[in-house]
PDB file with SEQRES, HELIX, SHEET and CRYST1 records, atoms N, CA, C and O in Angstrom:
SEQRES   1 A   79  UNK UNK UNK UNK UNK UNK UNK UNK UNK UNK UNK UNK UNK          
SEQRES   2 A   79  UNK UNK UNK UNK UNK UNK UNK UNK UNK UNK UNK UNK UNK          
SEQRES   3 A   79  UNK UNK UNK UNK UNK UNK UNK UNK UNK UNK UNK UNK UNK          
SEQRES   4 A   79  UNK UNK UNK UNK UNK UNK UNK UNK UNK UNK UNK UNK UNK          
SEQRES   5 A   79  UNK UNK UNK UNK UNK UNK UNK UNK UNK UNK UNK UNK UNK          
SEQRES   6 A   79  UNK UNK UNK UNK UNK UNK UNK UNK UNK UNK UNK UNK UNK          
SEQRES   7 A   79  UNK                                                          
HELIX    1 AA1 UNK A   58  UNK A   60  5                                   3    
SHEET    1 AA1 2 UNK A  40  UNK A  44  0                                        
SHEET    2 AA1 2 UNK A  71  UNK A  75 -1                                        
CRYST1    1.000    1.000    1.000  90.00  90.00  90.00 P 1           1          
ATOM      1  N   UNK A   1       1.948  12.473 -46.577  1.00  0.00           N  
ATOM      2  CA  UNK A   1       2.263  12.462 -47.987  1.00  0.00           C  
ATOM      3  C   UNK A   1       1.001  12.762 -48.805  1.00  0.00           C  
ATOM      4  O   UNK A   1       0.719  12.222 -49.875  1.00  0.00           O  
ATOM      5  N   UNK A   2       0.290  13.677 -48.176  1.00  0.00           N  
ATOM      6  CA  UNK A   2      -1.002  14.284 -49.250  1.00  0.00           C  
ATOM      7  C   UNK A   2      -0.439  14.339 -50.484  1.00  0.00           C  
ATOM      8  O   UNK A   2      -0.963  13.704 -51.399  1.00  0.00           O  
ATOM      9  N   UNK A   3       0.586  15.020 -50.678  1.00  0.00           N  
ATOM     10  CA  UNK A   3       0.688  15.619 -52.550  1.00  0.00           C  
ATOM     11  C   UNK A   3       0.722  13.891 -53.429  1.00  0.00           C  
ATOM     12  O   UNK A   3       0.233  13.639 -54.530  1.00  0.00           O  
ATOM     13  N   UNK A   4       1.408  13.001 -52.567  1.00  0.00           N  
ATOM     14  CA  UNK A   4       1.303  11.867 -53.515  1.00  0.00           C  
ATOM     15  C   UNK A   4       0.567  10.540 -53.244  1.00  0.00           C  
ATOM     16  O   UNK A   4       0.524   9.576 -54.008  1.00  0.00           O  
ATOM     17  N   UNK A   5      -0.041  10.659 -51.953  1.00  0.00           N  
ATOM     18  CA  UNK A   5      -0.872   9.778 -51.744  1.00  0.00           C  
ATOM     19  C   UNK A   5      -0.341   8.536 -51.330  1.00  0.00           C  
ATOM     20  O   UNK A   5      -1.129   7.632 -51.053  1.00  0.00           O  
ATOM     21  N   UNK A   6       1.140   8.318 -51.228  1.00  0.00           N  
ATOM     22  CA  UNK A   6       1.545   7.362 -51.070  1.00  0.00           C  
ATOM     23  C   UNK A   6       1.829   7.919 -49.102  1.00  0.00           C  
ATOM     24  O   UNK A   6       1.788   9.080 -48.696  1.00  0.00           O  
ATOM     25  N   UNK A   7       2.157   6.363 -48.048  1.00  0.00           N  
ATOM     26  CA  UNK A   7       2.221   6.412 -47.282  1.00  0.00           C  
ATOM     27  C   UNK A   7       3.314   6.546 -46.820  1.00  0.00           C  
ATOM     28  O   UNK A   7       4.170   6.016 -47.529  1.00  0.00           O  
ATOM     29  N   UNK A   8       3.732   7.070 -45.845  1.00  0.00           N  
ATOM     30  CA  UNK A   8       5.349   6.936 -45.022  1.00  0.00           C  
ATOM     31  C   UNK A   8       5.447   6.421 -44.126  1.00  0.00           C  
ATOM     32  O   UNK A   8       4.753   6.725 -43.157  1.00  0.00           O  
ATOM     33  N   UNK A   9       6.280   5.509 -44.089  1.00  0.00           N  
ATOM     34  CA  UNK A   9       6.506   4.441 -43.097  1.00  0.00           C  
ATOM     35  C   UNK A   9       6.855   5.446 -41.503  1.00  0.00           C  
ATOM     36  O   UNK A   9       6.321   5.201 -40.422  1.00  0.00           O  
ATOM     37  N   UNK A  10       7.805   6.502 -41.743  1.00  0.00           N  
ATOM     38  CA  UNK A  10       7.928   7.223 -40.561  1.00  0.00           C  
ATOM     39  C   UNK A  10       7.951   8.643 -41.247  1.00  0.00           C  
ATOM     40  O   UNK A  10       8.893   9.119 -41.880  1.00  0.00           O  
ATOM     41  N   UNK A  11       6.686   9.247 -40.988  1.00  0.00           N  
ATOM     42  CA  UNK A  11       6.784  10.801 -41.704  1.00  0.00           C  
ATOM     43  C   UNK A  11       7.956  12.418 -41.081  1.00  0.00           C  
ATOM     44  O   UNK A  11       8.070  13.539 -41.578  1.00  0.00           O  
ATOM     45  N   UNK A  12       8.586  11.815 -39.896  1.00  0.00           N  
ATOM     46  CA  UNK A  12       9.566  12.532 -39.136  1.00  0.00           C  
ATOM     47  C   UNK A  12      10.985  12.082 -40.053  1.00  0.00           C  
ATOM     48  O   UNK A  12      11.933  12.867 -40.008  1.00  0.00           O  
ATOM     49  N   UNK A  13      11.108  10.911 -40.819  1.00  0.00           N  
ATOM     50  CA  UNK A  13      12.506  10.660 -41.613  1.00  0.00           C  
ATOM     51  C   UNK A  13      12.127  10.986 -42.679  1.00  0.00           C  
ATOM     52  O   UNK A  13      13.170  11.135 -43.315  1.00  0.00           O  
ATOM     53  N   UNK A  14      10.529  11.410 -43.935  1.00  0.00           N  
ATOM     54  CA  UNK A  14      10.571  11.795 -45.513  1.00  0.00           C  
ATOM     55  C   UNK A  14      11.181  13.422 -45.142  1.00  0.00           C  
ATOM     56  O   UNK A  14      11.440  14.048 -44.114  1.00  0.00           O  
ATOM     57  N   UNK A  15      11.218  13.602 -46.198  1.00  0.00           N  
ATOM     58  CA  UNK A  15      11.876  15.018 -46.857  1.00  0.00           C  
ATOM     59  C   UNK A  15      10.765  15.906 -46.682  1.00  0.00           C  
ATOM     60  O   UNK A  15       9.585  15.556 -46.662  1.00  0.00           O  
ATOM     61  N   UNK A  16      11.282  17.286 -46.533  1.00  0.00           N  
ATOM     62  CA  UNK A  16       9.994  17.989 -47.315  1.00  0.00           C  
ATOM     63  C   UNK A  16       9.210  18.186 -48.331  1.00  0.00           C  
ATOM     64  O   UNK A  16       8.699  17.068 -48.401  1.00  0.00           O  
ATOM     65  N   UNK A  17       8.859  18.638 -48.959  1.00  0.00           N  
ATOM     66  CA  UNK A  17       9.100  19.234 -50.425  1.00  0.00           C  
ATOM     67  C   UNK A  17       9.723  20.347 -50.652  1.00  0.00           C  
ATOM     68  O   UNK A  17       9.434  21.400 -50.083  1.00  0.00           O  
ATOM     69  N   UNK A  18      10.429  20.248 -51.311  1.00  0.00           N  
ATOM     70  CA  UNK A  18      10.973  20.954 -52.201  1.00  0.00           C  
ATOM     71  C   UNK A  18      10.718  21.740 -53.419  1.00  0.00           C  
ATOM     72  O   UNK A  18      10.248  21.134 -54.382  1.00  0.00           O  
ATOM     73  N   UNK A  19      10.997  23.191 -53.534  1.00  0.00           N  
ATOM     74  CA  UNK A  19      10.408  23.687 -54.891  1.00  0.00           C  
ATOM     75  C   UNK A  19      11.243  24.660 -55.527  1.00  0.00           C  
ATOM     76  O   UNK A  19      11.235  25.830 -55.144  1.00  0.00           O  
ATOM     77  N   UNK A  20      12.101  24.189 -56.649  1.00  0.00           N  
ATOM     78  CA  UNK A  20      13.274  25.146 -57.785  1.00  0.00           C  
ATOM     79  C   UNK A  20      12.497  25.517 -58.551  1.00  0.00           C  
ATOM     80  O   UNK A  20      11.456  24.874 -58.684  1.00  0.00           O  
ATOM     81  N   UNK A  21      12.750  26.758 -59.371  1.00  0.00           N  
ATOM     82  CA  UNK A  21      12.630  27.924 -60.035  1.00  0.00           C  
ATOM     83  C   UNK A  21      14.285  27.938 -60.835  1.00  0.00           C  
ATOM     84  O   UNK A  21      15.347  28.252 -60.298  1.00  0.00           O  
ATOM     85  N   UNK A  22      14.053  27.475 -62.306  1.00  0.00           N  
ATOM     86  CA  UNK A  22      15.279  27.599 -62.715  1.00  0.00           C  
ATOM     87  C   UNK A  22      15.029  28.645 -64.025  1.00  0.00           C  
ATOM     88  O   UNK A  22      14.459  28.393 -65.086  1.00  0.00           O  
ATOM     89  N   UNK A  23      15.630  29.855 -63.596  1.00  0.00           N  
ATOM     90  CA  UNK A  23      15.369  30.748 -64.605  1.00  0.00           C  
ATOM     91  C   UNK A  23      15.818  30.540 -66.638  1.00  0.00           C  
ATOM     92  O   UNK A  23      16.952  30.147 -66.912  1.00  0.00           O  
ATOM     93  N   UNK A  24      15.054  30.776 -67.520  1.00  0.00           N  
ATOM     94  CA  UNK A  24      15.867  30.658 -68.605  1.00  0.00           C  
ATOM     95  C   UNK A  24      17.426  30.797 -68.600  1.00  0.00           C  
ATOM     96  O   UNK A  24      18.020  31.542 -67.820  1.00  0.00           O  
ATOM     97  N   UNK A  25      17.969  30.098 -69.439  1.00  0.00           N  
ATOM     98  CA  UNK A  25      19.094  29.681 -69.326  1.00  0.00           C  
ATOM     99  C   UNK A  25      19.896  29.343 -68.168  1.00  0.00           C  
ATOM    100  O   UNK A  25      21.113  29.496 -68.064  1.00  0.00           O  
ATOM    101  N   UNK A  26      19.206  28.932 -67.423  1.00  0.00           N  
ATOM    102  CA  UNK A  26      20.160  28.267 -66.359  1.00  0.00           C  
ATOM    103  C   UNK A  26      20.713  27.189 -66.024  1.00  0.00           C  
ATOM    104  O   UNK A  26      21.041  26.952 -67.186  1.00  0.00           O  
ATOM    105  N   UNK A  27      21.001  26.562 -65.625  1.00  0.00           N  
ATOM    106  CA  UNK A  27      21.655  24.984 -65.080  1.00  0.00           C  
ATOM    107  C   UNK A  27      21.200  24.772 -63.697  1.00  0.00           C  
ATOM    108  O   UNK A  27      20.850  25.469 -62.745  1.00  0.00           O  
ATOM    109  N   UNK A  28      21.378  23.282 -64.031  1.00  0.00           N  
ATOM    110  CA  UNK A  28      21.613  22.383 -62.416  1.00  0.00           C  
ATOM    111  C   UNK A  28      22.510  21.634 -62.725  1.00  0.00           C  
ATOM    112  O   UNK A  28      22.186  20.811 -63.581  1.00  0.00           O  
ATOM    113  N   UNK A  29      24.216  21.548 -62.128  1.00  0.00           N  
ATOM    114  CA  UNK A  29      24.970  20.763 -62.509  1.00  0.00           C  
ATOM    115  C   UNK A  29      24.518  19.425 -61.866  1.00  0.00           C  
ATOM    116  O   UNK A  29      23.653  19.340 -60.994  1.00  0.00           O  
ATOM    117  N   UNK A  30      25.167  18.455 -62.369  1.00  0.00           N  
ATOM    118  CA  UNK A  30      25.162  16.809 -62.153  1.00  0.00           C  
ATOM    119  C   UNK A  30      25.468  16.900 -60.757  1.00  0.00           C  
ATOM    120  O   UNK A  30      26.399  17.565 -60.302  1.00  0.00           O  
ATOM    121  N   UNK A  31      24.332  15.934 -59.816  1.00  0.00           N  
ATOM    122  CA  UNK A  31      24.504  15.802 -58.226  1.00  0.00           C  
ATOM    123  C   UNK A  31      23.751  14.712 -57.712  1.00  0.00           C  
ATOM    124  O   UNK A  31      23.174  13.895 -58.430  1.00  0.00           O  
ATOM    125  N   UNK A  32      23.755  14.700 -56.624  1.00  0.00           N  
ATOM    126  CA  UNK A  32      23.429  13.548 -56.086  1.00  0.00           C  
ATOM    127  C   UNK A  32      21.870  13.910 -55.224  1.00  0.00           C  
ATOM    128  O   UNK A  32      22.015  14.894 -54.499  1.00  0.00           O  
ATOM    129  N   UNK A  33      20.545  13.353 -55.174  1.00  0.00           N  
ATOM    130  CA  UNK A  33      19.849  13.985 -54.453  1.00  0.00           C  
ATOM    131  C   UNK A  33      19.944  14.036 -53.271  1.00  0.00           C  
ATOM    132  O   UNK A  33      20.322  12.880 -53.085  1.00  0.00           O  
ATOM    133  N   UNK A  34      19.896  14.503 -52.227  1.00  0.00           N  
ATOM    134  CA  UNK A  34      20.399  14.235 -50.430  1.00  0.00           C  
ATOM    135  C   UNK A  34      21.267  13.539 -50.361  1.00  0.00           C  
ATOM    136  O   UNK A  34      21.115  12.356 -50.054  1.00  0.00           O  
ATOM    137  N   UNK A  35      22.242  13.986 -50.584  1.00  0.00           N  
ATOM    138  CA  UNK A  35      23.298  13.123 -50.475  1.00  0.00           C  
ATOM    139  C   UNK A  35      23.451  11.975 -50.938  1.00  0.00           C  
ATOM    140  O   UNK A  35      23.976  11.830 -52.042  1.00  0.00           O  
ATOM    141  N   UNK A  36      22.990  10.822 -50.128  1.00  0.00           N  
ATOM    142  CA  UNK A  36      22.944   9.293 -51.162  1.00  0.00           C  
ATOM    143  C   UNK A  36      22.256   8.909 -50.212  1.00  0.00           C  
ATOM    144  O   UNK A  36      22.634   7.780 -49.900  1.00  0.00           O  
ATOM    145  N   UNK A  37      21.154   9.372 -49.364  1.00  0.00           N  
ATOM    146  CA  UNK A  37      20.436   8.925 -48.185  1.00  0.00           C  
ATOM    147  C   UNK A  37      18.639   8.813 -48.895  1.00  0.00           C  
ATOM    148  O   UNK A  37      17.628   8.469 -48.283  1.00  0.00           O  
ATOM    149  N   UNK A  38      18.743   9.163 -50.087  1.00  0.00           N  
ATOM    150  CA  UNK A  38      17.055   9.215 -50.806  1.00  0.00           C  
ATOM    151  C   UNK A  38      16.970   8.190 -51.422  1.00  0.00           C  
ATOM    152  O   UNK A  38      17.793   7.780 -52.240  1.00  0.00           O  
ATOM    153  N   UNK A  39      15.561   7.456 -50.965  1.00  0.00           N  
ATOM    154  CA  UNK A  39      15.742   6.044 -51.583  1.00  0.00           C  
ATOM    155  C   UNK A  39      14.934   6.184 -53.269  1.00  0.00           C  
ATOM    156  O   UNK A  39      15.428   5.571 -54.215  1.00  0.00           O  
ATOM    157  N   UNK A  40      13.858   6.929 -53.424  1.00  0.00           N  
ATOM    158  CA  UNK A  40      13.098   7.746 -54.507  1.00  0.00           C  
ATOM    159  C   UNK A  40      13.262   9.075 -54.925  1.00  0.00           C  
ATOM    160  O   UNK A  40      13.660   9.771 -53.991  1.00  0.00           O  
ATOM    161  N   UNK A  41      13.091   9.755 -56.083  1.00  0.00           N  
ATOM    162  CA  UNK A  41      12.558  10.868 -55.789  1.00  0.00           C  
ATOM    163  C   UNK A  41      11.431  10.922 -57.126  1.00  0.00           C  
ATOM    164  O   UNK A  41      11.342  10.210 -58.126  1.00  0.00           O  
ATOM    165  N   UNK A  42      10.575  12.183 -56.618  1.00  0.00           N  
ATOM    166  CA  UNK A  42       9.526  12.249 -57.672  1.00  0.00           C  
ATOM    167  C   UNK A  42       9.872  13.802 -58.545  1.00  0.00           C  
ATOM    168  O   UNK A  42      10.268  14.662 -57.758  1.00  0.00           O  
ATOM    169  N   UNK A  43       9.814  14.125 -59.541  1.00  0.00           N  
ATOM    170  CA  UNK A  43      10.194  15.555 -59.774  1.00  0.00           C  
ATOM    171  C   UNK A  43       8.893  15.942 -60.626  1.00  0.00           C  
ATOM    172  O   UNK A  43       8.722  15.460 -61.746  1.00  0.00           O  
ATOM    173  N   UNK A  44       7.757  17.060 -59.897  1.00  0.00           N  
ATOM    174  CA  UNK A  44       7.108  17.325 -60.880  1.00  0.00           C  
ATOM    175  C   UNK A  44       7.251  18.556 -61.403  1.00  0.00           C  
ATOM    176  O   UNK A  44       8.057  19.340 -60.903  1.00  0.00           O  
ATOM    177  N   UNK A  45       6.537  18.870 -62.411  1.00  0.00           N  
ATOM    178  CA  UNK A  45       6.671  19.465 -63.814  1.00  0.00           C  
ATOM    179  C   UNK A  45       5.703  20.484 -63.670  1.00  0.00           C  
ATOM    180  O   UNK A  45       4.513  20.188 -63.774  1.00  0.00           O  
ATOM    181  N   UNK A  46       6.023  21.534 -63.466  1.00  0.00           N  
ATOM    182  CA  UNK A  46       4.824  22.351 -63.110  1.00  0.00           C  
ATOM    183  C   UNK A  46       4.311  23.619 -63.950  1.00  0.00           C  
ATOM    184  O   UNK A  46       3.584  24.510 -63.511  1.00  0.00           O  
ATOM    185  N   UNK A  47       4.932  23.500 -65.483  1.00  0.00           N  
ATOM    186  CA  UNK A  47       4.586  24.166 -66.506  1.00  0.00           C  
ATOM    187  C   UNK A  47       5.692  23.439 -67.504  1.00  0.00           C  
ATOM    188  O   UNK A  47       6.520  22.528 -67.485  1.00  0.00           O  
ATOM    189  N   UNK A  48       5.183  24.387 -68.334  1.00  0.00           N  
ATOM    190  CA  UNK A  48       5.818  23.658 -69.576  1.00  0.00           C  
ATOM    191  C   UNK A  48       7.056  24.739 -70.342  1.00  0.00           C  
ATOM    192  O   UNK A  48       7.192  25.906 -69.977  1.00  0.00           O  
ATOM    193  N   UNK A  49       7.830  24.152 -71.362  1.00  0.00           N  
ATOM    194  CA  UNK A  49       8.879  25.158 -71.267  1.00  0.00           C  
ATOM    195  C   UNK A  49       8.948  25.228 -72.492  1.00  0.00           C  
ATOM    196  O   UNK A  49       8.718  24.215 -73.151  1.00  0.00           O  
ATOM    197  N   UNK A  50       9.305  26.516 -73.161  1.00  0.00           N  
ATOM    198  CA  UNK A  50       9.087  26.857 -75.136  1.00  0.00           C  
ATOM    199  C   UNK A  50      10.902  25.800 -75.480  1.00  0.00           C  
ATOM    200  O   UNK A  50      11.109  25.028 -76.417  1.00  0.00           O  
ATOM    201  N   UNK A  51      11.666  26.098 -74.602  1.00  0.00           N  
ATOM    202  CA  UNK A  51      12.842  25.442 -75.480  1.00  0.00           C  
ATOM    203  C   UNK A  51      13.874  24.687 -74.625  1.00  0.00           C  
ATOM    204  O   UNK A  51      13.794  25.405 -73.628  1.00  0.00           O  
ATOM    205  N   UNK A  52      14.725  23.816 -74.320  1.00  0.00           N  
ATOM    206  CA  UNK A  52      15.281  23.036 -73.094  1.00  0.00           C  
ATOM    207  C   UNK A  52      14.821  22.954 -71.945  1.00  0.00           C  
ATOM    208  O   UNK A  52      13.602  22.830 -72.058  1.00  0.00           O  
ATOM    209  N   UNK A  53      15.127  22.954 -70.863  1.00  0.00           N  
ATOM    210  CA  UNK A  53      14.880  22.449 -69.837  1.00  0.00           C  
ATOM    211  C   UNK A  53      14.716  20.715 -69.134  1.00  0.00           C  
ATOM    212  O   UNK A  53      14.052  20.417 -68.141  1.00  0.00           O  
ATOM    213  N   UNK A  54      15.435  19.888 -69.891  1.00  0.00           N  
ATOM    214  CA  UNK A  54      15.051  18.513 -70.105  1.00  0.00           C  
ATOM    215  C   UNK A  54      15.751  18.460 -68.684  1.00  0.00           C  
ATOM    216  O   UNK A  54      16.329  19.402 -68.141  1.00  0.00           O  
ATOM    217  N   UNK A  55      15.584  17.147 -68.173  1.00  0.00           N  
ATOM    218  CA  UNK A  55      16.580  16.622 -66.792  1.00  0.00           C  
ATOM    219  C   UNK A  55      16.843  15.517 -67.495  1.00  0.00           C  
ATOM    220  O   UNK A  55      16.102  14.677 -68.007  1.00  0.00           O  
ATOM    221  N   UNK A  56      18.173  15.655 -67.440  1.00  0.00           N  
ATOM    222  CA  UNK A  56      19.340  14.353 -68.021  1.00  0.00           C  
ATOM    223  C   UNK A  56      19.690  13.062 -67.155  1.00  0.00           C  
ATOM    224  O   UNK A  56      20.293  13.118 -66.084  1.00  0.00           O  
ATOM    225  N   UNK A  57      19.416  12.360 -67.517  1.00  0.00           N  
ATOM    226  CA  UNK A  57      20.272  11.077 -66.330  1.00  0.00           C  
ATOM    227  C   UNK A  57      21.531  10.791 -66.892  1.00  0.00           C  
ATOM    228  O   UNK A  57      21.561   9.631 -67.303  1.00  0.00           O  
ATOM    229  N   UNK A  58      22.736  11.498 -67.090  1.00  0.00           N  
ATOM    230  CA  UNK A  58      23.694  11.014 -67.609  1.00  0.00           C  
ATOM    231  C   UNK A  58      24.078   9.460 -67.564  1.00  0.00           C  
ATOM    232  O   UNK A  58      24.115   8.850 -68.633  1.00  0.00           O  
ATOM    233  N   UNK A  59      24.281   8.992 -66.717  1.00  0.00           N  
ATOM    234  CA  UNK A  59      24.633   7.786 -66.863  1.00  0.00           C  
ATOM    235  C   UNK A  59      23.598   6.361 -67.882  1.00  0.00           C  
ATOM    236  O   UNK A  59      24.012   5.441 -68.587  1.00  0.00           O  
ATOM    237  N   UNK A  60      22.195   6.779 -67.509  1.00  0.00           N  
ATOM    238  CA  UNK A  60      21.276   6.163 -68.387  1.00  0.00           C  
ATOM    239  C   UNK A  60      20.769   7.041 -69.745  1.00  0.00           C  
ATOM    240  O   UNK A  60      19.614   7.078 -70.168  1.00  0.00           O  
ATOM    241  N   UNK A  61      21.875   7.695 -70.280  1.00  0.00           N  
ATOM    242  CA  UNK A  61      21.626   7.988 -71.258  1.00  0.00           C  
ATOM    243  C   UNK A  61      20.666   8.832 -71.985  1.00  0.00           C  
ATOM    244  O   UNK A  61      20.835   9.316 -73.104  1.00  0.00           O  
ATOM    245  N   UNK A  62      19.209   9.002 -70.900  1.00  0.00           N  
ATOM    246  CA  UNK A  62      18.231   9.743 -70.825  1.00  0.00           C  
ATOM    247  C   UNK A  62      17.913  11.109 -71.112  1.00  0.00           C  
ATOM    248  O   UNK A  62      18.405  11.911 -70.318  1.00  0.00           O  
ATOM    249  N   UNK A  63      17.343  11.500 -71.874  1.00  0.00           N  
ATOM    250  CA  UNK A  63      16.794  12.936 -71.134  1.00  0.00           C  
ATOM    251  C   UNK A  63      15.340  13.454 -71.338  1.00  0.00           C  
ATOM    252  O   UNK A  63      14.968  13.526 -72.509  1.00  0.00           O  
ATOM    253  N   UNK A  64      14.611  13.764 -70.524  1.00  0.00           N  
ATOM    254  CA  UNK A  64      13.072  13.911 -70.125  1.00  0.00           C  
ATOM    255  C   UNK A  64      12.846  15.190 -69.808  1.00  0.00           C  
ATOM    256  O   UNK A  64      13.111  15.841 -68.798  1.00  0.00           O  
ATOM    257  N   UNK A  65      12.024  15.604 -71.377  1.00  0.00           N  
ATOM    258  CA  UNK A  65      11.259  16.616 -71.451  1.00  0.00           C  
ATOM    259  C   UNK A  65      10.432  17.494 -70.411  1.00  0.00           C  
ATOM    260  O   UNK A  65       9.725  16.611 -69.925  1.00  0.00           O  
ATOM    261  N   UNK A  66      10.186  18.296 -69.968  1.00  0.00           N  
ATOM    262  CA  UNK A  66       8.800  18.823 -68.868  1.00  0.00           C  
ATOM    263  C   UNK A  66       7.856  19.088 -69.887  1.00  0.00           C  
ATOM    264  O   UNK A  66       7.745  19.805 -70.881  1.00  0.00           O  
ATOM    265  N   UNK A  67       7.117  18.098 -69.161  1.00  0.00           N  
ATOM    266  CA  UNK A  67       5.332  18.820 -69.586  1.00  0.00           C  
ATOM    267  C   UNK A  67       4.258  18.855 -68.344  1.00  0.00           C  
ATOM    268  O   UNK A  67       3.911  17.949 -67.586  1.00  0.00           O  
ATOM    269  N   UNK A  68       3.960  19.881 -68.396  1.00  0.00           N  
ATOM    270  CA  UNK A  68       3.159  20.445 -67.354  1.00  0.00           C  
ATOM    271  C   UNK A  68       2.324  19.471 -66.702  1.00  0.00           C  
ATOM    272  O   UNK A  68       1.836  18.628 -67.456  1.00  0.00           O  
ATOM    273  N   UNK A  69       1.994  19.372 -65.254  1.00  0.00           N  
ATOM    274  CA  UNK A  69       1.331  18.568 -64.816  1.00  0.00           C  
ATOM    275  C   UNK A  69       1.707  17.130 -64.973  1.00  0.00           C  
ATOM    276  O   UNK A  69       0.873  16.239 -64.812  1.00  0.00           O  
ATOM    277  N   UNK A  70       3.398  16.810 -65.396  1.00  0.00           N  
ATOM    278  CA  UNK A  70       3.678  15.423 -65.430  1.00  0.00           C  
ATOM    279  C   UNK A  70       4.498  15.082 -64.278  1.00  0.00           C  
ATOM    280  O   UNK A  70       4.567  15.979 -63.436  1.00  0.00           O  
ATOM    281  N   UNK A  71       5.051  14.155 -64.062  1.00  0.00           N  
ATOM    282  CA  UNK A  71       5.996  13.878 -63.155  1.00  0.00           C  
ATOM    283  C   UNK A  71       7.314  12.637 -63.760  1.00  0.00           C  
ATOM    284  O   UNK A  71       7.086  11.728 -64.558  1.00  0.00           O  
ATOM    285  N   UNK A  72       8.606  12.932 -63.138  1.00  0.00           N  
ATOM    286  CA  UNK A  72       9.149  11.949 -63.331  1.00  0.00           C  
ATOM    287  C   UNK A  72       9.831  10.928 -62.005  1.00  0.00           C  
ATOM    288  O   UNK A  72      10.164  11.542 -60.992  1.00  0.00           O  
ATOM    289  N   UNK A  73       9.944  10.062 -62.016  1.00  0.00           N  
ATOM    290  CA  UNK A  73       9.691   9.291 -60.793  1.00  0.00           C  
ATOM    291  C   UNK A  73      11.697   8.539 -61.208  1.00  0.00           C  
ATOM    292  O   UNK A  73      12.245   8.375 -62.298  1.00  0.00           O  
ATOM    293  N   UNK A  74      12.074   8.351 -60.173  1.00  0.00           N  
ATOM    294  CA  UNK A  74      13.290   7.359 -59.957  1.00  0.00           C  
ATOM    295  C   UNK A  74      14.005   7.073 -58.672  1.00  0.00           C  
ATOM    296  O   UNK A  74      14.185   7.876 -57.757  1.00  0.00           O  
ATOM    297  N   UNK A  75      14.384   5.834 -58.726  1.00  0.00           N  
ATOM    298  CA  UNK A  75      14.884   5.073 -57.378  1.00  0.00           C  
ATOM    299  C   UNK A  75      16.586   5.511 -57.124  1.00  0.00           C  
ATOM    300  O   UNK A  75      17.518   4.958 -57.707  1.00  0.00           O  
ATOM    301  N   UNK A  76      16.659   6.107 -56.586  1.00  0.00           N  
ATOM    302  CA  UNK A  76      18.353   6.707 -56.093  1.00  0.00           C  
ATOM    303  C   UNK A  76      19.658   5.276 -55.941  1.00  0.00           C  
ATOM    304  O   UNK A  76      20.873   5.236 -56.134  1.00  0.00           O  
ATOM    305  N   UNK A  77      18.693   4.317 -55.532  1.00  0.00           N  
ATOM    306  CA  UNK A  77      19.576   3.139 -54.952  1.00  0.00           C  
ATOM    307  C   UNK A  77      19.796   1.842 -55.693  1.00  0.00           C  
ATOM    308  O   UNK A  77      20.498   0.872 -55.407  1.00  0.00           O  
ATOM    309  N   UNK A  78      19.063   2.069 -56.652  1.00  0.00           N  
ATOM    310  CA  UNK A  78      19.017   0.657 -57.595  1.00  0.00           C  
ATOM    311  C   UNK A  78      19.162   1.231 -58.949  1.00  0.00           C  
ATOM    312  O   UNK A  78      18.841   2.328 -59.405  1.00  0.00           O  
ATOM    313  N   UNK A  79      19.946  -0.195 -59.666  1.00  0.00           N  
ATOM    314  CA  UNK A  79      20.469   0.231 -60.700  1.00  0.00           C  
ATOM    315  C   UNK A  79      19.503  -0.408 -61.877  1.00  0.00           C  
ATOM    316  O   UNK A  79      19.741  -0.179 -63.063  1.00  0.00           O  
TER     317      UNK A  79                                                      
END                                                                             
């Protein structure tokens, strides 16, 4: 877990990383991350965007801006 410094209990069960490219005007409909098997996820922000692009948490009401070089962090399993 170089990119975050945090440790893995078994590095053969974390994820890879992952990396989307969501072109202007596009979507990501409402989903679940890995199925319902991710206990975290981290999403970073790897530029910044002139107009939308927020990630919504529908259910918590949320929605979080990108700014470059930030990250947003949440637990899949707890409410």
């Amino acid at each position: 877990m170089r990119l975050t410094g945090l440790e893995a209990i078994n590095d053969e069960e974390a994820y890879p990383l992952s990396v989307f490219l969501y072109p202007p005007g596009s979507t990501k409909n409402r989903h679940m991350d890995r199925g319902n098997d991710a206990i975290i996820t981290f999403m970073f922000y790897l530029t910044d965007v002139e107009k939308g692009g927020e990630t919504a948490f529908a259910t918590a009401g949320v929605k979080v801006t990108p700014r470059r070089s930030s990250a947003t962090v949440w637990y899949n399993r707890f409410t």
